[in-house]
N, C-alpha and C positions, 0 to 999 in steps of 0.2 A: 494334766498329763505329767505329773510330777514325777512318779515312778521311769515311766517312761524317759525321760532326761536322763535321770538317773542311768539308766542299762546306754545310755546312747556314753555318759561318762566314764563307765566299765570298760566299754569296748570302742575305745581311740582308735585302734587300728582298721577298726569297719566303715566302709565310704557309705555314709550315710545318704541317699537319695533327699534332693533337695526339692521343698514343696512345690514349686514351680513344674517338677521334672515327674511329681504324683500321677499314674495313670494306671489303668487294668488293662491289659491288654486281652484282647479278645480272639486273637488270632495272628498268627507272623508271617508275613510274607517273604520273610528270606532278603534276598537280595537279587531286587529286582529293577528295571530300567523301562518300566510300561506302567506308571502311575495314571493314564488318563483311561485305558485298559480297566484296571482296578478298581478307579472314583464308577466307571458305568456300573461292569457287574458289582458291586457294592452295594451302589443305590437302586438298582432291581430287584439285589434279596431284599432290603428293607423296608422297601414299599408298605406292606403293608403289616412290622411292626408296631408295638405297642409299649408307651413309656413304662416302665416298672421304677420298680425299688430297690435300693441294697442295705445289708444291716449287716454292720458289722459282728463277725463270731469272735476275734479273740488274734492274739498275736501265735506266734510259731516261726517254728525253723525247717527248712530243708540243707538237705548236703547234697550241692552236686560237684562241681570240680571246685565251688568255694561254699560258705555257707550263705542263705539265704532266709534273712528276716523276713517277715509280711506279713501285714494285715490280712484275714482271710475272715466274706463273707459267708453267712446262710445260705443256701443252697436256693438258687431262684432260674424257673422253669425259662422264663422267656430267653433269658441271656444263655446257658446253655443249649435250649435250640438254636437259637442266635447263630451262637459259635460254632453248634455244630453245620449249621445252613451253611457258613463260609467255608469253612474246612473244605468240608464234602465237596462245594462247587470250584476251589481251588485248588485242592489239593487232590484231590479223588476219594474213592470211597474205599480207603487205605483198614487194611484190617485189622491194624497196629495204631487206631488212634486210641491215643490220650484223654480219657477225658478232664473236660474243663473242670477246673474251680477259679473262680474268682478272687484273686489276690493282687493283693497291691503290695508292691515289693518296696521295700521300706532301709534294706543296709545289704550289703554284701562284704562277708568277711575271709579271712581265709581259713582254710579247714584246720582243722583242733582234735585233740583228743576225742573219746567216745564219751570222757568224763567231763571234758569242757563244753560237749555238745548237747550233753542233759542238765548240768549247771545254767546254760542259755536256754534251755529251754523250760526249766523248772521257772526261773524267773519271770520270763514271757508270759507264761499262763497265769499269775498272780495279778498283772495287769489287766485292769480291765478298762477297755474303752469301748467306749458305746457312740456308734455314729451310725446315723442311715440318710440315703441320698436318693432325688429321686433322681433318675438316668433321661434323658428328656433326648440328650442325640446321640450320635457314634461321631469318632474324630477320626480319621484315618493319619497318621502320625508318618514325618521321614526321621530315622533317626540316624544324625552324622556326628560322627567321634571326633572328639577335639580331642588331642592329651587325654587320650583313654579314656574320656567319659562321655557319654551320647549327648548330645543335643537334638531337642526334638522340635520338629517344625511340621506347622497345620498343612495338610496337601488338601484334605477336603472333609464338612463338615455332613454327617446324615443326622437331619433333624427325625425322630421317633414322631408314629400317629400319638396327637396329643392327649387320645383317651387312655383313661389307665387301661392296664391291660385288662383283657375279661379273664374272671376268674384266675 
């Protein structure tokens, strides 16, 4: 990942997410104070999940109120049902969802030019990294801010049916 080091040497000023703190989030629940709530209907959508795959597609950037690196997978059916199975039963069947894609967010920097935004983004696509994972649970994650940056801690773990998915 040599190139990769590189763009992280570029841009000193972007807080790089540190591998320990690597996750995909699947779904947010806000901020909330009924974690045992949550661990049930959790493992009731899950039940009868199935482990898949992920493959890495390629680096990129978004702008939202800062800029946002990530790694961003292949498009894979089980994990957006998935996602949308939670959404929908927590959040309701909102007419304004989003849908999911899979990324793992990788640095957050602060917003730039429109010229320095295609600069980071010409680069990003020259990288290529090739990773695939199988997905075997879900982790449901508390995240608490120390000095502005989250710390995450396991609340509770859903192990996936251990067959691959069908089809």
């Amino acid at each position: 990942m040599l190139l990769f080091d590189l763009i992280k040497k570029e841009y000193p000023q972007f807080t790089w997410v540190a591998p320990e703190n690597f996750h995909i989030t699947v779904h947010f629940f806000g901020e909330r104070n009924d974690p045992d709530k949550i661990k049930k209907k959790v493992s009731d959508l899950l039940w009868d999940r199935f482990v898949f795959y992920l493959y890495s597609f390629g680096l990129d950037v978004f702008v939202n109120n800062k800029l946002v690196v990530y790694l961003t997978f292949n498009r894979e059916k089980t994990i957006e049902k998935l996602a949308e199975t939670i959404k929908s039963n927590f959040d309701g069947n909102s007419v304004n969802i989003r849908k999911f894609i899979p990324h793992l967010t990788l640095a957050r920097g602060p917003r730039s030019s429109k010229q320095q935004y295609f600069v980071l983004k010409k680069r990003l696509e020259k990288i290529d990294i090739d990773i695939s994972f199988k997905v075997e649970k879900l982790i449901l994650l508390e995240s608490i801010l120390i000095d502005n940056k989250p710390i995450y801690k396991e609340v509770a773990s859903f192990p996936l049916n251990k067959k691959d998915s069908p089809g």
